[in-house]
N, C-alpha and C positions, 0 to 999 in steps of 0.2 A: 040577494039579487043575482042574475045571470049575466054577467058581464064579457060572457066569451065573445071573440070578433070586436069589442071596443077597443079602441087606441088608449092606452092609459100611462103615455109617454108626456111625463110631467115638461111645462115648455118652462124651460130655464131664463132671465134677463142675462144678455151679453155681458161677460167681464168686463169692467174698463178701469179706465188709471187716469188721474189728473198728471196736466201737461200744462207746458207754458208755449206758446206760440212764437218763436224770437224773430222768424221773419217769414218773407210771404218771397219766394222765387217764382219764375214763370220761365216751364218749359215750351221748344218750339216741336211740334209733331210734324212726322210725315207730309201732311197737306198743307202746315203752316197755321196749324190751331195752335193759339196758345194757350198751355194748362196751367194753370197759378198751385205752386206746393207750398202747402204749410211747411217751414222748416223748425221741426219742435227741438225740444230740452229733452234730452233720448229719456227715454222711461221704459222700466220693462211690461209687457203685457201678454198675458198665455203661452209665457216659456221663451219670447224673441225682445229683445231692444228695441225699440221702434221710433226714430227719428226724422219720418216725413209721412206726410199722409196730403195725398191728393184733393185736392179745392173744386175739381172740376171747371168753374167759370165766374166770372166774375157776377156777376148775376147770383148764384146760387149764395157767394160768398156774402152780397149785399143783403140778403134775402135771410139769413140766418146772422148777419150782424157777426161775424169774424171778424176780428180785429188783430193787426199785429203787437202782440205784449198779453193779450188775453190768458185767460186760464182755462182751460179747453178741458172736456171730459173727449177718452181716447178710446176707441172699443178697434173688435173687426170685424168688417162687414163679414156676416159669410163663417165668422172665425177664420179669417185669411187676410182680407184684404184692410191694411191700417186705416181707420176712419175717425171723423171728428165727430163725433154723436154731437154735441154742444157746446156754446162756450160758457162760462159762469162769471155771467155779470155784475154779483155782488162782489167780487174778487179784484174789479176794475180801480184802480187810483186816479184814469185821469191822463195817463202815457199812454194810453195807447192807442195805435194810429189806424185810419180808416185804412183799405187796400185800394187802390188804382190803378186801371191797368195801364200798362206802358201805351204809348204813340209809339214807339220805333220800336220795332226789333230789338230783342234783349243780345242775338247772338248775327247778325247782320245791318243792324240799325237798319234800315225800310220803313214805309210806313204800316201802322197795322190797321186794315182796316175791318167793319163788319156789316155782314148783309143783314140786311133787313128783317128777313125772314129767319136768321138765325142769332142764338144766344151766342156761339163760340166770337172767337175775336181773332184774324188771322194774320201773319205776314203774307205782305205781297209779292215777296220776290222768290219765285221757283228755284233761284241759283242758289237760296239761302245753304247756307253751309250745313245748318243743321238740321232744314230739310234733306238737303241728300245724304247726311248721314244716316237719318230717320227709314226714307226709301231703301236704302240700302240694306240695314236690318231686316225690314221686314220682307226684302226680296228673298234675302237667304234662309230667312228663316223657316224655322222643320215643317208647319203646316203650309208652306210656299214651294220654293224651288230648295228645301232643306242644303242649302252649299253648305257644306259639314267644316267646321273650324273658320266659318266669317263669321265672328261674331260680333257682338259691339265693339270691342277693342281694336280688333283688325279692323272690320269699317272704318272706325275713327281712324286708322293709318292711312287708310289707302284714301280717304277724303283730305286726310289732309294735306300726303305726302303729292294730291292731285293726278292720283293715278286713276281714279273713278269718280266722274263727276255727275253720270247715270249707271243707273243699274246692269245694262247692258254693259257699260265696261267690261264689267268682269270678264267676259269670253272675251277681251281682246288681252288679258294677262298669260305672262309666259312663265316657266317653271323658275326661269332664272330673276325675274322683276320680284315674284310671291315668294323666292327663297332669303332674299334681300330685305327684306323690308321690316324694318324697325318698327315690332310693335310695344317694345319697355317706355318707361315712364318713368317721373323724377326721383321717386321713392326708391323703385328699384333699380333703376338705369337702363342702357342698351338691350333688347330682346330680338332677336330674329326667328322670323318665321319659320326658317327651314325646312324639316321634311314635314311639317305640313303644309306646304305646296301641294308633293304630291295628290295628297286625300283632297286640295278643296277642290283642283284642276281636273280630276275623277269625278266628282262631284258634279259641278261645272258640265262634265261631258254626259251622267246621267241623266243631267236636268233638261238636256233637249229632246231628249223622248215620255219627259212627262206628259199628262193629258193636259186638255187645252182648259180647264176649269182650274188648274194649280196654275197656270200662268197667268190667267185672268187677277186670280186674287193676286197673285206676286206684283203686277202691274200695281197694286194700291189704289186703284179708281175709288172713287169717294162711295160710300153707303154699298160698296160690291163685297161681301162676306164670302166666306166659305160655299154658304148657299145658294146663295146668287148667284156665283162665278160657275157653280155647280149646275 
């Protein structure tokens, strides 16, 4: 047979690994969706250790019967992204517990509410701490206003230290506030920012001659992409 021009690229089933599900966390995003994380029993899978993999919504979780204590089949979506292909219910004793979502805020207690029209489940409060953390990442971040050295660590400083409680901030920071600023942690101790001051505050003064489609998305407007902003 002549089989030139046919695809003959055999399709392979995803690697995956059994896991244990020990608990179910719920992070808060940028706009105040909260994302529920499987927090698993680390297990290795195509070369990495992989100890969380994303639930997406409470809804999805209910819909696939995820439970916290399950035994969970682990793949990656993609070969990238950690995923829960399934859980294995003949594996169950009887422990383990339904997921629910929180009423308050896990990281400002608020209440959480949801619209009608939509599956996510949100906090209500904009001041939320870890919404402006959230905003803030993704202000600086490389496909945004790229502010070179804000990364999550330093956000987390300057949110907490309450030198930025909008993204705008940042242009009101001075070489000497961003040389200062403690961004180490309990493990390792005390860390100062120093000369990276310079580079972010450079940074900082490239970004207001970006086009107006990079600032659109940096703003975080809900369902505004790259494309859109574009």
């Amino acid at each position: 047979n002549n089989l030139t021009g046919r695809n003959l690229v055999p399709k392979y089933a995803p690697e995956r690994a059994e896991t244990v599900v020990e608990g179910i966390t719920v992070q808060v995003g940028r706009t105040g969706v909260l994302t529920p994380v499987a927090e698993l029993h680390p297990v290795e899978l195509a070369g990495s250790v992989i100890a969380r993999a994303t639930l997406h919504n409470a809804d999805e979780i209910a819909r696939r019967d995820i439970r916290i204590g399950d035994h969970v089949w682990l793949v990656k979506a993609g070969d990238v992204i950690p995923a829960i292909e399934s859980p294995i219910p003949e594996k169950r004793d009887g422990r383990e517990l339904v997921f629910r979502m929180p009423d308050k805020c896990p990281e400002c207690g608020a209440p959480v509410v949801r619209l009608a029209d939509e599956v996510a489940a949100r906090c209500a409060n904009p001041a939320c701490p870890a919404q402006r953390l959230r905003r803030l990442e993704h202000f600086a971040s490389r496909g945004a206003l790229d502010i070179r050295t804000i990364g999550d660590r330093v956000a987390e400083a300057l949110v907490a230290k309450k030198f930025v409680s909008d993204p705008l901030d940042l242009f009101t920071l001075t070489e000497p506030v961003l040389e200062s600023l403690d961004i180490g942690d309990a493990e390792n101790g005390p860390r100062r920012f120093g000369k990276n001051a310079k580079t972010a505050l450079a940074a900082l003064e490239a970004a207001r001659s970006l086009p107006l489609a990079r600032w659109l998305f940096a703003t975080g407007i809900p369902n505004v992409g790259v494309t859109v902003a574009a």
